[in-house]
C-alpha positions in Angstrom: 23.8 -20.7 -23.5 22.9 -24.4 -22.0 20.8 -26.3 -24.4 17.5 -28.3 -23.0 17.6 -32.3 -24.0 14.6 -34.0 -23.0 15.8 -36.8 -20.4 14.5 -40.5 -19.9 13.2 -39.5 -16.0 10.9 -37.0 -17.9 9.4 -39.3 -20.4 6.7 -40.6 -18.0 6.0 -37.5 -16.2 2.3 -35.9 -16.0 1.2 -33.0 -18.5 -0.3 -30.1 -16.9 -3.6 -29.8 -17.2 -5.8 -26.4 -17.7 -8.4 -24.3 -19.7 -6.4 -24.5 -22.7 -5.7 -28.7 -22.7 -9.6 -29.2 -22.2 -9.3 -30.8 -18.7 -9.9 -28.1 -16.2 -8.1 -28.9 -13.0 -10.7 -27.7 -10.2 -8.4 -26.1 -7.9 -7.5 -23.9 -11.0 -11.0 -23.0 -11.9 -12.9 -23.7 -8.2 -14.1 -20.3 -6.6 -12.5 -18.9 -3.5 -14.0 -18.5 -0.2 -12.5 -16.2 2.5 -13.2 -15.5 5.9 -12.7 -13.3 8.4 -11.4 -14.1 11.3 -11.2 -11.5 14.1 -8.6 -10.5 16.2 -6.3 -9.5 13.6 -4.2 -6.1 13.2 -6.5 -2.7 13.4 -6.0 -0.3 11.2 -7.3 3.1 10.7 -9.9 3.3 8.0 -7.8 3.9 4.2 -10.2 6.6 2.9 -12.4 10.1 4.1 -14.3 12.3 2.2 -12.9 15.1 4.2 -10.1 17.2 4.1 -6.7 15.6 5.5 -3.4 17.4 6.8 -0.4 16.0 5.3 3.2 15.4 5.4 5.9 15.1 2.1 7.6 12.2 3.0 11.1 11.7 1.1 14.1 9.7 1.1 17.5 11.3 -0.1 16.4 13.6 -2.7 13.4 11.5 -3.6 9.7 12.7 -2.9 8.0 9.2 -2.1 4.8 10.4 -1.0 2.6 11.9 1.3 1.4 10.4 4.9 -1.9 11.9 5.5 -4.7 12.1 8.8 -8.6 13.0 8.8 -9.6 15.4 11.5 -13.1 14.4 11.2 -12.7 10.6 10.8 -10.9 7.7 12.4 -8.8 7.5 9.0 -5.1 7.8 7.7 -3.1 6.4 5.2 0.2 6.7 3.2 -0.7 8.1 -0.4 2.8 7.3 -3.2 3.6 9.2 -5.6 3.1 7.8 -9.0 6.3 9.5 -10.0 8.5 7.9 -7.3 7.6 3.7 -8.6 8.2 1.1 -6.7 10.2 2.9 -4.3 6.9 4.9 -2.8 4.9 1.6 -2.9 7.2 0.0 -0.8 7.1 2.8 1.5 3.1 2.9 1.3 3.7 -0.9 3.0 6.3 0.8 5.7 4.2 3.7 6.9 1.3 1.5 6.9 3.1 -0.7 9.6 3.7 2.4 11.2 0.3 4.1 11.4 -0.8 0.4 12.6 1.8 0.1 15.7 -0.1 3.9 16.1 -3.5 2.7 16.1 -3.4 -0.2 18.3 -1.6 2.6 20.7 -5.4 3.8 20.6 -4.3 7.4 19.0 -6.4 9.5 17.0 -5.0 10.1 13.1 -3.8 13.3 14.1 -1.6 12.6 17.2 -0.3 9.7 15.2 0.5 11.9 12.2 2.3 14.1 14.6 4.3 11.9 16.2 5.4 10.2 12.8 6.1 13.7 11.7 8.7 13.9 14.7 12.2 11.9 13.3 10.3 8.4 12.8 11.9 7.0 9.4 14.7 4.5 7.7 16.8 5.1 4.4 14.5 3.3 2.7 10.9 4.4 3.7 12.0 7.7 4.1 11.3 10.5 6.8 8.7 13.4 7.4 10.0 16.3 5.5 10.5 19.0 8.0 7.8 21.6 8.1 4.4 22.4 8.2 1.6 20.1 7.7 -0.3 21.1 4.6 -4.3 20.6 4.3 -5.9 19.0 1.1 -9.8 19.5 0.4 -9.9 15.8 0.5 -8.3 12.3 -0.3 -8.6 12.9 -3.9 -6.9 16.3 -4.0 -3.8 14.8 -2.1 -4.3 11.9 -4.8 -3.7 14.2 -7.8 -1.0 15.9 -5.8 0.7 12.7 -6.2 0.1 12.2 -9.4 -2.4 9.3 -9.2 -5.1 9.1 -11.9 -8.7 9.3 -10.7 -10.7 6.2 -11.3 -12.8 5.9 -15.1 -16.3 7.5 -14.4 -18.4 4.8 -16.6 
């Protein structure tokens, strides 16, 4: 292992400052302001209180997740399994991307769930699993189904 000497160009250099030297730095401490700007990507509302059809979606032997569509709503979304790690998150981000290109196609969450059910996929994200779409009560059913813990009631 390399061992650290302290070096004559570092001897005049600025110490950071923060909450715990005393001297708040404002851009550290400064609230954030966002704003909106339109124009940007649509995207098909993330939650319904309806029920949703739904589609395993797996890579390899590996259940990611399930890719999911409200009759009743303009809503869809890709739900990972808690059980699959980082490997379903990152295929949360793909089929995201995928419902999007869907949306701005001006489909409803069922055509688009169908035609992602129809060989759209990559070894990593992972394809439809063939079969049936299934039916959940509602976005927190599917959410259990994958493992997910339902928020702390206060």
């Amino acid at each position: 292992m390399a061992h650290l000497r302290k070096s004559s160009a570092v001897t005049n250099a600025v110490e950071p400052t923060g909450a715990d030297s005393g001297a708040a730095n404002p851009r550290l401490t400064d609230g954030l302001l966002f704003t909106v700007v339109p124009g940007g990507p649509r995207d098909y509302a993330r939650a319904t209180d309806g029920p949703v059809r739904y589609l395993a979606v797996a890579t390899g032997d590996v259940l990611l997740g399930y890719l999911w569509a409200s009759e009743q709503e303009d809503a869809a979304g890709f739900v990972p399994r808690a059980a699959a790690g980082d490997d379903g998150l990152n295929a949360s981000v793909a089929w995201t991307m995928e419902l999007r290109a869907r949306k701005a196609r001006e489909l409803l969450p069922v055509q688009a769930l169908a035609e992602l059910a129809d060989g759209v996929g990559h070894a990593n994200y992972g394809w439809a699993v063939a079969g049936p779409e299934e039916v959940a009560a509602d976005l927190a059913a599917l959410k259990a189904l994958a493992g997910q813990a339902p928020p702390a009631v206060e």
